[in-house]
mmCIF entry with sequence, helices, sheets and N, C-alpha, C, O atoms, coordinates in Angstrom:
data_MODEL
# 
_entry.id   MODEL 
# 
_entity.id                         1 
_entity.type                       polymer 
_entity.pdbx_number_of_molecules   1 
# 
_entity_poly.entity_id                      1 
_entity_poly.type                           'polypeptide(L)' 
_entity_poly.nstd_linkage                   no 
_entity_poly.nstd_monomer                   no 
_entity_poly.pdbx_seq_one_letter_code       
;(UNK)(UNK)(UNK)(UNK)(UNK)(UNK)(UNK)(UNK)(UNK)(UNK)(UNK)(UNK)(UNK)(UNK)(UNK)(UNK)
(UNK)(UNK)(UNK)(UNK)(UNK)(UNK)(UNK)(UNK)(UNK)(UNK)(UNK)(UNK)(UNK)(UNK)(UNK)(UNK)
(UNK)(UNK)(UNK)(UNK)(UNK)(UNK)(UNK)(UNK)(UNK)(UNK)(UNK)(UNK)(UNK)(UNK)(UNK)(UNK)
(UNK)(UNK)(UNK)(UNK)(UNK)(UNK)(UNK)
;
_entity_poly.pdbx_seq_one_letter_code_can   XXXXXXXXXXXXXXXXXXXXXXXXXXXXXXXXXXXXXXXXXXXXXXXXXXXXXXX 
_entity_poly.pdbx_strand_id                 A 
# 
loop_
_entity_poly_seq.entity_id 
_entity_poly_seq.num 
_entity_poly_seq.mon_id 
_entity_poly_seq.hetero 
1 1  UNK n 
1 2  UNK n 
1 3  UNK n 
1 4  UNK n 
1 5  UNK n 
1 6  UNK n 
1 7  UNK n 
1 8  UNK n 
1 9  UNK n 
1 10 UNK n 
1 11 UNK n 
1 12 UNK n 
1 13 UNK n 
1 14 UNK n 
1 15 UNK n 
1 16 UNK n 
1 17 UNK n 
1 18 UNK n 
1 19 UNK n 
1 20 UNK n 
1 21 UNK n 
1 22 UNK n 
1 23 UNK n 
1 24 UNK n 
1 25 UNK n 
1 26 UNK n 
1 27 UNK n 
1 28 UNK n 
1 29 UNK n 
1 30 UNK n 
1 31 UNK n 
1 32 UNK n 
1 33 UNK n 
1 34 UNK n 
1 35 UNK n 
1 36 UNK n 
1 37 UNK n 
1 38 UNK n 
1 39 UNK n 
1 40 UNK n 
1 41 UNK n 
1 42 UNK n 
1 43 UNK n 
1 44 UNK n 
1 45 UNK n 
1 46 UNK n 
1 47 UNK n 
1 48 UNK n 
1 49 UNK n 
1 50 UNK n 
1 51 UNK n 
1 52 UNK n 
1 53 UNK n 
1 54 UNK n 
1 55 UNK n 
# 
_struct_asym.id          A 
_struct_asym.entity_id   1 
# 
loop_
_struct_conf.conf_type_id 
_struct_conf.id 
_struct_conf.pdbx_PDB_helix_id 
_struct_conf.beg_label_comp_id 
_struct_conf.beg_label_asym_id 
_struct_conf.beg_label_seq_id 
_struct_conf.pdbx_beg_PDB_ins_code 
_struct_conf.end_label_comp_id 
_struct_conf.end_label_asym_id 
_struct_conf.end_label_seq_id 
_struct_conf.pdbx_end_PDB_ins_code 
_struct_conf.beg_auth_comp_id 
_struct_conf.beg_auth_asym_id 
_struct_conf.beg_auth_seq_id 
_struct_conf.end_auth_comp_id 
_struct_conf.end_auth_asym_id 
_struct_conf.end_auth_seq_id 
_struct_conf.pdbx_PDB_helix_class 
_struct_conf.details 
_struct_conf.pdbx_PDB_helix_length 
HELX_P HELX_P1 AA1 UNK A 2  ? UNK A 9  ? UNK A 2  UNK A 9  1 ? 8  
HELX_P HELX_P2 AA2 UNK A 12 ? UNK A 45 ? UNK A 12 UNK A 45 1 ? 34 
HELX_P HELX_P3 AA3 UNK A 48 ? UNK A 53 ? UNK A 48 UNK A 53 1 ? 6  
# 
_struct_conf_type.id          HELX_P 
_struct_conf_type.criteria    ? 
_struct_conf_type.reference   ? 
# 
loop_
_atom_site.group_PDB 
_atom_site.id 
_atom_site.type_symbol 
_atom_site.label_atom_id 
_atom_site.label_alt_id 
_atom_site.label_comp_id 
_atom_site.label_asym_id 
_atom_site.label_entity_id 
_atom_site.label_seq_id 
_atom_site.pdbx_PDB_ins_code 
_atom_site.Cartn_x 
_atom_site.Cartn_y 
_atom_site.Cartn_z 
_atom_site.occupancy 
_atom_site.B_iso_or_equiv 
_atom_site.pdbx_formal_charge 
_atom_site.auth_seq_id 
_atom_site.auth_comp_id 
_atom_site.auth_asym_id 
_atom_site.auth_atom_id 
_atom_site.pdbx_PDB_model_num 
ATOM 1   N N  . UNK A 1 1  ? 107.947 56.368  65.804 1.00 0.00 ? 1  UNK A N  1 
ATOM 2   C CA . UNK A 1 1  ? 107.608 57.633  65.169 1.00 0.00 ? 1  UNK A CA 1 
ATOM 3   C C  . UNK A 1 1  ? 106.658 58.438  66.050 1.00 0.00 ? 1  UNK A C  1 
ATOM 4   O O  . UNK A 1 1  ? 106.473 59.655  66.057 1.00 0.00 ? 1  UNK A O  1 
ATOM 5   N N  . UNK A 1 2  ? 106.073 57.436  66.826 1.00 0.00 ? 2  UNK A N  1 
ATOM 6   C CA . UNK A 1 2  ? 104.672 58.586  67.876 1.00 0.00 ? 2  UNK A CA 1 
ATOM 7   C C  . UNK A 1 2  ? 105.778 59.291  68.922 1.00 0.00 ? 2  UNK A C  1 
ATOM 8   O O  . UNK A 1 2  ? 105.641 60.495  69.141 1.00 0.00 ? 2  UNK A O  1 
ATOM 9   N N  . UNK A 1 3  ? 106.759 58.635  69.505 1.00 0.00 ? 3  UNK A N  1 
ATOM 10  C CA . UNK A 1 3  ? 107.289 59.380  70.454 1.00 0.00 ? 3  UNK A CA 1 
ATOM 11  C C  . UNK A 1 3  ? 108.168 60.627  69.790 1.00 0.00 ? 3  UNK A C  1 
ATOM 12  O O  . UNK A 1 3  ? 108.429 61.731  70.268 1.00 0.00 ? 3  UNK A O  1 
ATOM 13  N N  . UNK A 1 4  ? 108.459 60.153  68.759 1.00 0.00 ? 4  UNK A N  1 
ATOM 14  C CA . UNK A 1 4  ? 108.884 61.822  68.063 1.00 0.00 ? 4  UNK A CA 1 
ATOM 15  C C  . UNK A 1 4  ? 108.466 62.555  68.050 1.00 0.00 ? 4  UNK A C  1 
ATOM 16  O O  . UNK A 1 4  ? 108.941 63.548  68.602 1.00 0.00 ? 4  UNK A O  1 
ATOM 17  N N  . UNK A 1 5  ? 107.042 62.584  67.278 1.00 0.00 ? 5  UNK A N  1 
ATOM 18  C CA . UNK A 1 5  ? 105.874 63.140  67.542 1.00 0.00 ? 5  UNK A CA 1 
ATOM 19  C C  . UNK A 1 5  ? 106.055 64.008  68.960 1.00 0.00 ? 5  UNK A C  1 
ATOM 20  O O  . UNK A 1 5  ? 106.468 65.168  68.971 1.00 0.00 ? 5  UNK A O  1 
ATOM 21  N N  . UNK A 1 6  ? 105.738 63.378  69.960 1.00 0.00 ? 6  UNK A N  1 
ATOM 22  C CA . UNK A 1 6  ? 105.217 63.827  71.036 1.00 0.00 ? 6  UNK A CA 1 
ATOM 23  C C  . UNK A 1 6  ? 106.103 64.549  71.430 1.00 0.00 ? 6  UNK A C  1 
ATOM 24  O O  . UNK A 1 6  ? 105.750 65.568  72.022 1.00 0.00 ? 6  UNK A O  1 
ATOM 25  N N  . UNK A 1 7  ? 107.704 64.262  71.230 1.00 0.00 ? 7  UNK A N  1 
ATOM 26  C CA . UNK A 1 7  ? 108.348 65.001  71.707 1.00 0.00 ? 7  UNK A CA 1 
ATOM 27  C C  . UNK A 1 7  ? 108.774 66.362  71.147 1.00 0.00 ? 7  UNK A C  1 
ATOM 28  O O  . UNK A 1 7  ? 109.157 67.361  71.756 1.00 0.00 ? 7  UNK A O  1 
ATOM 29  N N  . UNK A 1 8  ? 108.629 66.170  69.966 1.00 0.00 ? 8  UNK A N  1 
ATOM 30  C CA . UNK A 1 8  ? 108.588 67.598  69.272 1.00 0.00 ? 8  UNK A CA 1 
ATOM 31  C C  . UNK A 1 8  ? 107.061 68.257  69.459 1.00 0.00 ? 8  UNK A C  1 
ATOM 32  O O  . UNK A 1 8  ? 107.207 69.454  69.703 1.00 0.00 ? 8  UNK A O  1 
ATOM 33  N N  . UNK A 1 9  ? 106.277 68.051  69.441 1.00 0.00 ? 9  UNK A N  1 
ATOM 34  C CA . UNK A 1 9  ? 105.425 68.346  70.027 1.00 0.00 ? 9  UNK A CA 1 
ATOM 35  C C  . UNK A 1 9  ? 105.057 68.979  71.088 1.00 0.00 ? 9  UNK A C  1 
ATOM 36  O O  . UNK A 1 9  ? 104.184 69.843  71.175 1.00 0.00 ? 9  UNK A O  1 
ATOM 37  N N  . UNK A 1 10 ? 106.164 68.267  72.437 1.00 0.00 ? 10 UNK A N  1 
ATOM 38  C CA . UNK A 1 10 ? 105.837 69.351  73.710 1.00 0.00 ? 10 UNK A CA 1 
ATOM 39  C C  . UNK A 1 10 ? 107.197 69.953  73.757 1.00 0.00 ? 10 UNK A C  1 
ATOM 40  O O  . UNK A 1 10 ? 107.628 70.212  74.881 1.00 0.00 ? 10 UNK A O  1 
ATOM 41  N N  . UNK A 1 11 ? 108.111 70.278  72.502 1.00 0.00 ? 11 UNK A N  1 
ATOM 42  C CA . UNK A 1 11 ? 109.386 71.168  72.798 1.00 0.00 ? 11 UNK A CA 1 
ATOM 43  C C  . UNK A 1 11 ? 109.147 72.219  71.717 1.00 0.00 ? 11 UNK A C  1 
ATOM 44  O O  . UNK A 1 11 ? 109.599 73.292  72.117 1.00 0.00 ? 11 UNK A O  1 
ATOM 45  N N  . UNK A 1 12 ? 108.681 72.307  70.661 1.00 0.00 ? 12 UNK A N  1 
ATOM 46  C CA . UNK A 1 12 ? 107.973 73.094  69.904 1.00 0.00 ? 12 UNK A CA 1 
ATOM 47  C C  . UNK A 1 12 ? 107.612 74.455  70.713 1.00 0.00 ? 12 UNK A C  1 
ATOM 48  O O  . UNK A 1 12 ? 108.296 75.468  70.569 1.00 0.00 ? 12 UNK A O  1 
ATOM 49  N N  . UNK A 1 13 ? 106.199 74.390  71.792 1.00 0.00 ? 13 UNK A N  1 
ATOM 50  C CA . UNK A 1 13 ? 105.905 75.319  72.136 1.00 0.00 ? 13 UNK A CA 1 
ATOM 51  C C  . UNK A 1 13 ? 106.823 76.432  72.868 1.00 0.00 ? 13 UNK A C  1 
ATOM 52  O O  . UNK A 1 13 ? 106.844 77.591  72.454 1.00 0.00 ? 13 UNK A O  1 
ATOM 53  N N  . UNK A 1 14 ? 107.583 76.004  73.990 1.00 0.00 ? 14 UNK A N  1 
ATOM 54  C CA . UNK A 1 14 ? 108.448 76.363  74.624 1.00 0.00 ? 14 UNK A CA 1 
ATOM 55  C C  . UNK A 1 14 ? 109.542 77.311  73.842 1.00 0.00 ? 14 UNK A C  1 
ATOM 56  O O  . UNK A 1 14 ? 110.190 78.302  74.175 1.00 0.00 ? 14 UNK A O  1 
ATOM 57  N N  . UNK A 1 15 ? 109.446 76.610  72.767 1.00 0.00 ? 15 UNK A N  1 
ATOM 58  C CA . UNK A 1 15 ? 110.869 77.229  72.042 1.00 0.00 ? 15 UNK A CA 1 
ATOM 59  C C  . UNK A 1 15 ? 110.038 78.374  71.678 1.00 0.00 ? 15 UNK A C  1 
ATOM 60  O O  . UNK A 1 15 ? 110.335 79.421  72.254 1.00 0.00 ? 15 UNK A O  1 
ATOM 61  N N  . UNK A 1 16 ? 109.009 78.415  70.805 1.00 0.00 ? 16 UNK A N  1 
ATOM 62  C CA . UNK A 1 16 ? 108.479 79.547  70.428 1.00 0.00 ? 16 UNK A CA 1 
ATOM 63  C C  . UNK A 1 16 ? 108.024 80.631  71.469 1.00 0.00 ? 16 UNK A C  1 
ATOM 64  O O  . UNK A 1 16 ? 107.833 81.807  71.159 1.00 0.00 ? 16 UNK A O  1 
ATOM 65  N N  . UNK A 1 17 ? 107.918 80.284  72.330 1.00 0.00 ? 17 UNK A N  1 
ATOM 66  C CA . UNK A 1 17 ? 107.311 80.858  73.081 1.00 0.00 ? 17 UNK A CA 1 
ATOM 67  C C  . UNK A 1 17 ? 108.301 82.001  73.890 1.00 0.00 ? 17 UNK A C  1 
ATOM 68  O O  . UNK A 1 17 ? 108.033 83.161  74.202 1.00 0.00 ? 17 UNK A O  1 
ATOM 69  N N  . UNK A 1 18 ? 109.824 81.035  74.150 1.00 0.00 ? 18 UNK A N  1 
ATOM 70  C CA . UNK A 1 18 ? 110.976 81.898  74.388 1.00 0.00 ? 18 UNK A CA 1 
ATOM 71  C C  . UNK A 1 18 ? 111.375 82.774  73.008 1.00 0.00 ? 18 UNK A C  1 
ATOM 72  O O  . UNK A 1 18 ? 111.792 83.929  73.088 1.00 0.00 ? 18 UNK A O  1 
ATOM 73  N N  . UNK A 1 19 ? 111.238 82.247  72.055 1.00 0.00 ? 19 UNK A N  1 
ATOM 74  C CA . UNK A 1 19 ? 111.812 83.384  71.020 1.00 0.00 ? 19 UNK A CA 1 
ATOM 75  C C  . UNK A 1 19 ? 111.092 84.572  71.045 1.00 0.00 ? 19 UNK A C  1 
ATOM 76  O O  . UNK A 1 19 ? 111.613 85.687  71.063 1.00 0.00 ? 19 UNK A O  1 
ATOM 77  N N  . UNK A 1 20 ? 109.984 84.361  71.046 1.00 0.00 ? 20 UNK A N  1 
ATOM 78  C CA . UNK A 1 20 ? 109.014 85.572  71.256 1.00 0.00 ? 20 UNK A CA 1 
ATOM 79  C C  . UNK A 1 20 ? 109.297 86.525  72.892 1.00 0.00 ? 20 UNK A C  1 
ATOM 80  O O  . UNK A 1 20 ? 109.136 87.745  72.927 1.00 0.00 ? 20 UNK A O  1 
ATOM 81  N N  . UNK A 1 21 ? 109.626 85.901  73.846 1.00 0.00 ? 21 UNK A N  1 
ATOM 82  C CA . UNK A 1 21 ? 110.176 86.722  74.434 1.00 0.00 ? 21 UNK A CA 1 
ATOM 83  C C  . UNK A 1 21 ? 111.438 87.374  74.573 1.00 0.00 ? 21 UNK A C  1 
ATOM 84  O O  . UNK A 1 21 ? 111.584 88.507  75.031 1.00 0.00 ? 21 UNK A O  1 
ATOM 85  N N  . UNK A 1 22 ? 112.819 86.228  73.947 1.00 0.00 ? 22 UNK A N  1 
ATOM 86  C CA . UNK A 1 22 ? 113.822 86.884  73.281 1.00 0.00 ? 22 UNK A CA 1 
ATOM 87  C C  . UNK A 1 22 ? 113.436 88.584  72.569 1.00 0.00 ? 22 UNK A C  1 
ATOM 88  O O  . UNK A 1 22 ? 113.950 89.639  72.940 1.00 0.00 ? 22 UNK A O  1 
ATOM 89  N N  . UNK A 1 23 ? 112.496 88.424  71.582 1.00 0.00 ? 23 UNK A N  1 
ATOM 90  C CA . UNK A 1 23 ? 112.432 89.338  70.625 1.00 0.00 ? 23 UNK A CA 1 
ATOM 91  C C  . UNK A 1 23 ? 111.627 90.349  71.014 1.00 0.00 ? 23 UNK A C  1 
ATOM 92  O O  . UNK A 1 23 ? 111.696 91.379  70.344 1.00 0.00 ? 23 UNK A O  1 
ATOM 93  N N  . UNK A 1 24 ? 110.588 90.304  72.286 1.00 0.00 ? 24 UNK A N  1 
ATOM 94  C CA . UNK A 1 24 ? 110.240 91.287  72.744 1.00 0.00 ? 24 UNK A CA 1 
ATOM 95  C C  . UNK A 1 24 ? 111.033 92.058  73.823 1.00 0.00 ? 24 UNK A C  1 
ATOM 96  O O  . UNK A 1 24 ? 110.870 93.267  73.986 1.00 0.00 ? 24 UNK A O  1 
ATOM 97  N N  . UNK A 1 25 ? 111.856 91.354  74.521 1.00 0.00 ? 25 UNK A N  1 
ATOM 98  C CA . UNK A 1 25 ? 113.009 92.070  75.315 1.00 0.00 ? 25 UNK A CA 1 
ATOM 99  C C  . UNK A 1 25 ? 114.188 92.581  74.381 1.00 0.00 ? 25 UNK A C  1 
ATOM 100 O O  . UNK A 1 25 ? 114.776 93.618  74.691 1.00 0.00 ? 25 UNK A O  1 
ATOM 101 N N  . UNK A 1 26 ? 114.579 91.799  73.131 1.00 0.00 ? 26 UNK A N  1 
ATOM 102 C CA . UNK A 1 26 ? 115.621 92.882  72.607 1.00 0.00 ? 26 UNK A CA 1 
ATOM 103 C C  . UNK A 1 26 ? 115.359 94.122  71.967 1.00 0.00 ? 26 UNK A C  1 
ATOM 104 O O  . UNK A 1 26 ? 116.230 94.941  71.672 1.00 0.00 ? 26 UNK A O  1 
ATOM 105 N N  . UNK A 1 27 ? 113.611 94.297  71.668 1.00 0.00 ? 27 UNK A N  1 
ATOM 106 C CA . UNK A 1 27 ? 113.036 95.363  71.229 1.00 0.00 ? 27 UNK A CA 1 
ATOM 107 C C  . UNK A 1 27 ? 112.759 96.194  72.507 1.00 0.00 ? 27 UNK A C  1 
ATOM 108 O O  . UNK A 1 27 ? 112.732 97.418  72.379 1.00 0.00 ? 27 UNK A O  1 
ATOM 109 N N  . UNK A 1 28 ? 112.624 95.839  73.300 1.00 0.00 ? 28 UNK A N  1 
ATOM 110 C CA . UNK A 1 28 ? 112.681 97.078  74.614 1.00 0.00 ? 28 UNK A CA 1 
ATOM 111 C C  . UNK A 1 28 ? 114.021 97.639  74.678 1.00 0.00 ? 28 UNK A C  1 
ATOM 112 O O  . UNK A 1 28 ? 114.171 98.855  74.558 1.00 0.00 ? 28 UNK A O  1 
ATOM 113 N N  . UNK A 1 29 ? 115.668 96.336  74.978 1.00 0.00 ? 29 UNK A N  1 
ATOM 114 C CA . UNK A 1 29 ? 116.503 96.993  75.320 1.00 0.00 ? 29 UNK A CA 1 
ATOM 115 C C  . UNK A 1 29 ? 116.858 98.161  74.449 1.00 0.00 ? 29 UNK A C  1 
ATOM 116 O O  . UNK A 1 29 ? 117.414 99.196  74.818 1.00 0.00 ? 29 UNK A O  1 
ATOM 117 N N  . UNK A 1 30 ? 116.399 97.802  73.065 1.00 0.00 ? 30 UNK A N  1 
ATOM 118 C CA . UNK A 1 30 ? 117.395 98.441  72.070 1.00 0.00 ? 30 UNK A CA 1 
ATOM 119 C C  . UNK A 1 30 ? 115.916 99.973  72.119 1.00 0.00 ? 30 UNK A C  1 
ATOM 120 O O  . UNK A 1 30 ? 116.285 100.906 71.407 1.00 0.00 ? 30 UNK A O  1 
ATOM 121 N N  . UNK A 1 31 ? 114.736 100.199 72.689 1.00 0.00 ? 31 UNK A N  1 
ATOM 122 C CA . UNK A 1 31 ? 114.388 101.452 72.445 1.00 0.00 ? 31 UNK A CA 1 
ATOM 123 C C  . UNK A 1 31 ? 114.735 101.967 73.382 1.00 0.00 ? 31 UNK A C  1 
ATOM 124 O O  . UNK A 1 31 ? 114.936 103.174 73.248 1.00 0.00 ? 31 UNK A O  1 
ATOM 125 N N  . UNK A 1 32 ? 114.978 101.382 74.735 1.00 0.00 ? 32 UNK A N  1 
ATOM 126 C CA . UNK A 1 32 ? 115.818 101.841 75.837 1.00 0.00 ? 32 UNK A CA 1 
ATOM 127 C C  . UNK A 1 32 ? 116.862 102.484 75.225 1.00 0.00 ? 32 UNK A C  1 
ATOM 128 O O  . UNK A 1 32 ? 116.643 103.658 74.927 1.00 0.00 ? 32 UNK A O  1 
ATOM 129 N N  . UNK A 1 33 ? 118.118 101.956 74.911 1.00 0.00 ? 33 UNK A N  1 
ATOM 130 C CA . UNK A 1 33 ? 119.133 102.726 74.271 1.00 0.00 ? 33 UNK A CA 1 
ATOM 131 C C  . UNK A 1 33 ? 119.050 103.604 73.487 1.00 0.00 ? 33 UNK A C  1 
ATOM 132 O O  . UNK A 1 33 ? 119.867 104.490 73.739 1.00 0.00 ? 33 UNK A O  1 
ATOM 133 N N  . UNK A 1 34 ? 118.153 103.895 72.221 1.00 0.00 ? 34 UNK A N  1 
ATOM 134 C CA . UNK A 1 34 ? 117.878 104.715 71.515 1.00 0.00 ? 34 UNK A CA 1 
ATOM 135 C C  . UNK A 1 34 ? 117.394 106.231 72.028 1.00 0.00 ? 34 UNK A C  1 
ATOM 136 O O  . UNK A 1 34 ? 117.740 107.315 71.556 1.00 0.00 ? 34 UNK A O  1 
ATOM 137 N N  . UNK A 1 35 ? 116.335 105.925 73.329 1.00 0.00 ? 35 UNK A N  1 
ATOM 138 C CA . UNK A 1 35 ? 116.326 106.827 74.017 1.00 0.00 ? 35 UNK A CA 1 
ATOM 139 C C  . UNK A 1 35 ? 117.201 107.508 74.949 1.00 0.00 ? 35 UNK A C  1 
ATOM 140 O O  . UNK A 1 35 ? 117.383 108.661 75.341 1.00 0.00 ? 35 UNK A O  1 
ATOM 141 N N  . UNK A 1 36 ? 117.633 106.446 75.137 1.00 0.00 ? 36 UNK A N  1 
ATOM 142 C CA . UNK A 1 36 ? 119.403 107.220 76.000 1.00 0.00 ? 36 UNK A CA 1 
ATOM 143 C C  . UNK A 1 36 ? 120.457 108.351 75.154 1.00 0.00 ? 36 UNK A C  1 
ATOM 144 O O  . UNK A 1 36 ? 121.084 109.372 75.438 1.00 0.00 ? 36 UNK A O  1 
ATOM 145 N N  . UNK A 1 37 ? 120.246 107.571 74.068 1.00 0.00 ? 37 UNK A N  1 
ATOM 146 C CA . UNK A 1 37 ? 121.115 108.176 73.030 1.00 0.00 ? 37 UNK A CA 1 
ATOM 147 C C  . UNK A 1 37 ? 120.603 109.819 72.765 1.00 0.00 ? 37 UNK A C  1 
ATOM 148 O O  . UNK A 1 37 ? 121.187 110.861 73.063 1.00 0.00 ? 37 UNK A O  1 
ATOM 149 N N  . UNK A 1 38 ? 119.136 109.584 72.012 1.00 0.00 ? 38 UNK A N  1 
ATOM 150 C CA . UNK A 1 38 ? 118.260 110.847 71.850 1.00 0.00 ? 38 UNK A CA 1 
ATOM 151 C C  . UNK A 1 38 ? 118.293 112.134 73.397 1.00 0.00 ? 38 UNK A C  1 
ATOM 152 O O  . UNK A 1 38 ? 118.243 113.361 73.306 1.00 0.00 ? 38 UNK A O  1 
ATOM 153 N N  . UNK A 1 39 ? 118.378 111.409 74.508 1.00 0.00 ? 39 UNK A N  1 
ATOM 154 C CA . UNK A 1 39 ? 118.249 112.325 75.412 1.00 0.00 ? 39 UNK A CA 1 
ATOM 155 C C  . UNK A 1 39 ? 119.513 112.716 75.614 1.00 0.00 ? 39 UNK A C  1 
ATOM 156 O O  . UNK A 1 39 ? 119.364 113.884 75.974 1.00 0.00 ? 39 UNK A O  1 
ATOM 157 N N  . UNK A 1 40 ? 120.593 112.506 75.613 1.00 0.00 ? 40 UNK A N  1 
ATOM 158 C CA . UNK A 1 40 ? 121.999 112.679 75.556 1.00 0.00 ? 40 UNK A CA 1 
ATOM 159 C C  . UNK A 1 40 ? 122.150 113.922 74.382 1.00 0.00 ? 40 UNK A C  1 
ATOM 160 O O  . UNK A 1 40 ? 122.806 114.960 74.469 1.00 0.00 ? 40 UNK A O  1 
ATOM 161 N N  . UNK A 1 41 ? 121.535 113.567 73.567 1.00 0.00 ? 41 UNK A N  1 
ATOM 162 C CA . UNK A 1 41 ? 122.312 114.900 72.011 1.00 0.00 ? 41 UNK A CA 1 
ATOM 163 C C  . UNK A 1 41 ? 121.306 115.885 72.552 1.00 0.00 ? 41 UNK A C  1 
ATOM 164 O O  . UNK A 1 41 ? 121.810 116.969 72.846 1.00 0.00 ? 41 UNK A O  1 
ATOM 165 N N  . UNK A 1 42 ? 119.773 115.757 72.792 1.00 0.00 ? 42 UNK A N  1 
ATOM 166 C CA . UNK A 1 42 ? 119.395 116.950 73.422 1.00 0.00 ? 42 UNK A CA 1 
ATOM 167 C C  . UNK A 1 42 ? 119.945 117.759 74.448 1.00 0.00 ? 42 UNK A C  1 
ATOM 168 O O  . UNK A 1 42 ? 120.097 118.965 74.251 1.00 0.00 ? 42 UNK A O  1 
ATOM 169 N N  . UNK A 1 43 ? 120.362 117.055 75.870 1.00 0.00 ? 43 UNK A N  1 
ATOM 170 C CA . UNK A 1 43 ? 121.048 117.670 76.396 1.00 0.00 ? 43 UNK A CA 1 
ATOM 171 C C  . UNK A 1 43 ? 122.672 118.105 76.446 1.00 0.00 ? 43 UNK A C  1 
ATOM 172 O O  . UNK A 1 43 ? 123.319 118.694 77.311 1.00 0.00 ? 43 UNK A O  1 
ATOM 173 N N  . UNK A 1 44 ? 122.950 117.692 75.465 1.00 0.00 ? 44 UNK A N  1 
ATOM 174 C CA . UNK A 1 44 ? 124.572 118.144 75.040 1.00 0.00 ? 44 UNK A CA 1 
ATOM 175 C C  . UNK A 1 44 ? 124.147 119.491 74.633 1.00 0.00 ? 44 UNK A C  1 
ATOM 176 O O  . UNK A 1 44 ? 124.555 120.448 75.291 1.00 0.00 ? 44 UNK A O  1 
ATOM 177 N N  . UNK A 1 45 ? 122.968 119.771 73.091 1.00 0.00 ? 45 UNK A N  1 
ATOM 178 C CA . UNK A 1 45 ? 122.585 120.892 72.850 1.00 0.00 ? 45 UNK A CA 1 
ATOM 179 C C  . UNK A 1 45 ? 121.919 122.257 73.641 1.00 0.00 ? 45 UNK A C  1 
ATOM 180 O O  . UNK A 1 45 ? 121.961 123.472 73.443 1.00 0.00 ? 45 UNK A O  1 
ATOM 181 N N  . UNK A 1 46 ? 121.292 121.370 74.633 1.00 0.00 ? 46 UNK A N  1 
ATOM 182 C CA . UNK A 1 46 ? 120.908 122.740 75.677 1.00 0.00 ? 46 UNK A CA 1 
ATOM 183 C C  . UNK A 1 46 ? 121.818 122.807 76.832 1.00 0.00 ? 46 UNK A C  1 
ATOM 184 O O  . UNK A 1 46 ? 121.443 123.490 77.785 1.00 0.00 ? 46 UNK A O  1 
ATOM 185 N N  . UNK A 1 47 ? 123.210 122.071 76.916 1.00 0.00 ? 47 UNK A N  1 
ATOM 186 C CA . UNK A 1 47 ? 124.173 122.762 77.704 1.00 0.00 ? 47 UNK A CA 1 
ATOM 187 C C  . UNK A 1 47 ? 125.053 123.353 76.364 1.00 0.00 ? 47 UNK A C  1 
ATOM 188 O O  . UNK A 1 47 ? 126.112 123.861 76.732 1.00 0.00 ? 47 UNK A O  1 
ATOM 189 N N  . UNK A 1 48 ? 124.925 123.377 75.475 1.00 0.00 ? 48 UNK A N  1 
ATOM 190 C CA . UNK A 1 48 ? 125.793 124.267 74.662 1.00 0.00 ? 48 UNK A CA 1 
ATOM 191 C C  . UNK A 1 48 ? 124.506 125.754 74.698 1.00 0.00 ? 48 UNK A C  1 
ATOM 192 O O  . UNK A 1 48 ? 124.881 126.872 75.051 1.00 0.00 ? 48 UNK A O  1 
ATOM 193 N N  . UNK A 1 49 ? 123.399 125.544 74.379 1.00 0.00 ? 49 UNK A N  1 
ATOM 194 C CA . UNK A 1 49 ? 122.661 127.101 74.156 1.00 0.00 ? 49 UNK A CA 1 
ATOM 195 C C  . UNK A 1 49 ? 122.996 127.503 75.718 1.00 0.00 ? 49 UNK A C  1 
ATOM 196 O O  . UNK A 1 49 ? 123.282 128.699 75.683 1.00 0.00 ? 49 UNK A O  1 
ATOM 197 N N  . UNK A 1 50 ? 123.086 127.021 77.084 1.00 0.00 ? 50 UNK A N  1 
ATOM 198 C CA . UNK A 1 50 ? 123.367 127.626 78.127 1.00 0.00 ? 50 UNK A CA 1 
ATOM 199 C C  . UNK A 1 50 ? 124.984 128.214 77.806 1.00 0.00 ? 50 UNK A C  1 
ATOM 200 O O  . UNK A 1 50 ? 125.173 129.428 77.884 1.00 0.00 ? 50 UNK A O  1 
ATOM 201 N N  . UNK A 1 51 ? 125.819 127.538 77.541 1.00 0.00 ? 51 UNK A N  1 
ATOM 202 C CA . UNK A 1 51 ? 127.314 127.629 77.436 1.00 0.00 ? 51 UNK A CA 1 
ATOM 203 C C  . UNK A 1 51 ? 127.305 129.221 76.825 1.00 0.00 ? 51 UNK A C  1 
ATOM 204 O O  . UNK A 1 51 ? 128.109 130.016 77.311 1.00 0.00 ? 51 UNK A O  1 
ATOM 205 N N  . UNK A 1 52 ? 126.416 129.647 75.794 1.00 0.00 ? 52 UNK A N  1 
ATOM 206 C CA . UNK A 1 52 ? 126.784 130.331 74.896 1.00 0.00 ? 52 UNK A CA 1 
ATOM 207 C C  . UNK A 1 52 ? 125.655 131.487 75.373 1.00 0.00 ? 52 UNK A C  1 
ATOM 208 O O  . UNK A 1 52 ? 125.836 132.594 74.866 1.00 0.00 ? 52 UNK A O  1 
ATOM 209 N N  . UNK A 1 53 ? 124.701 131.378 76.136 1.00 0.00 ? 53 UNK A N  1 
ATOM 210 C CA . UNK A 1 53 ? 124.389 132.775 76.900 1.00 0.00 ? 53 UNK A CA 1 
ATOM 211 C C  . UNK A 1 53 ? 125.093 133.122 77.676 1.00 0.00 ? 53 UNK A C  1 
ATOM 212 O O  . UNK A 1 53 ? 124.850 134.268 78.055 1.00 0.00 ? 53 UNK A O  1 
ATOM 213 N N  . UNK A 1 54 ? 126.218 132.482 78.303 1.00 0.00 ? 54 UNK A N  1 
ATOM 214 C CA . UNK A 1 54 ? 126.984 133.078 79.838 1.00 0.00 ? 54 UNK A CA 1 
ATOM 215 C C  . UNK A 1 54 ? 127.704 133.941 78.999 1.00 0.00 ? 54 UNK A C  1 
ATOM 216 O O  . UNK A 1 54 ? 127.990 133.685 77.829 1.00 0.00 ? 54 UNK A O  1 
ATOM 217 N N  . UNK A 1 55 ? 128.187 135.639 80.002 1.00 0.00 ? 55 UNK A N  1 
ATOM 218 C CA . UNK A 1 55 ? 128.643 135.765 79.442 1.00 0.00 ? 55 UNK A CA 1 
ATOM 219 C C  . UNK A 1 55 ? 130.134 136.330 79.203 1.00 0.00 ? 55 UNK A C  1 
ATOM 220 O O  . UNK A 1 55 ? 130.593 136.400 78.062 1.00 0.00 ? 55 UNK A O  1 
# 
């Protein structure tokens, strides 16, 4: 039972330690994208207000 112990013990941290970086990199990629997205409909809209001064 001690070597169970021990071994969950030193695999425990690791794991947590990757989930937490799992979950801080899928929260970057995904505001990355969000901002891609947001800068995309802005500039769709200010090549349409250009589109529509030419004349």
């Amino acid at each position: 039972m001690d070597l169970f112990l021990e071994i969950l013990g030193s695999t425990i941290p690791p794991i947590l330690i990757g989930l937490l970086f799992w979950f801080v990199m899928r929260s970057i990629i995904r505001a990355d994208s969000k901002e891609r997205k947001v800068y995309a409909e802005i500039e769709a809209e200010e090549r349409a207000k250009l589109e529509a001064k030419k004349p």
